[in-house]
C-alpha positions, 0 to 999 in steps of 0.5 A: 349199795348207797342210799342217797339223798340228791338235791338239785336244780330243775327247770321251771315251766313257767308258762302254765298256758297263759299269758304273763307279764315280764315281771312274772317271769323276771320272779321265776325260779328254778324248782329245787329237787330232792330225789332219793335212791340207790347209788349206781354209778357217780363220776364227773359228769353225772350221779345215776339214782334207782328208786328200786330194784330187785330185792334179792339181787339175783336179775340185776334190774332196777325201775324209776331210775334217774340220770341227774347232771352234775351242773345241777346238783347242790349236794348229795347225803349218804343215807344210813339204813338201821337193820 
């Protein structure tokens, strides 16, 4: 299985619970991301990362995993593991 590297846009909340000025929110930008996990699935729509899974690959389960939309996406590195 793939090791990624996925580096993405996300929103910015940029409220913070307190009043701003046009000219701050005009500054805002968006959070740029970079999220690492097990490739599971990619297609033209979106790219499905899992930061675990089971060790010994015998119950098929996977935890903190993320579904990342491909409109959002800068790029993604293929990771290599030395053994």
């Amino acid at each position: 299985m793939d090791i990624v590297r996925v580096v993405w846009l996300d929103t910015n909340e940029c409220s913070l619970s307190t009043w701003q000025t046009k000219q701050e929110l005009l500054d805002s930008k968006t959070c740029t991301i970079s999220s690492l996990g097990y490739l599971i699935k990619q297609d033209d729509e979106s790219i499905t990362i899992s930061a675990d899974k089971d060790d010994l690959d015998e119950d098929d389960l996977f935890g903190r995993s993320q579904v990342i939309p491909k409109g959002v996406v800068l790029r993604v590195e293929y990771l290599r593991l030395d053994d």
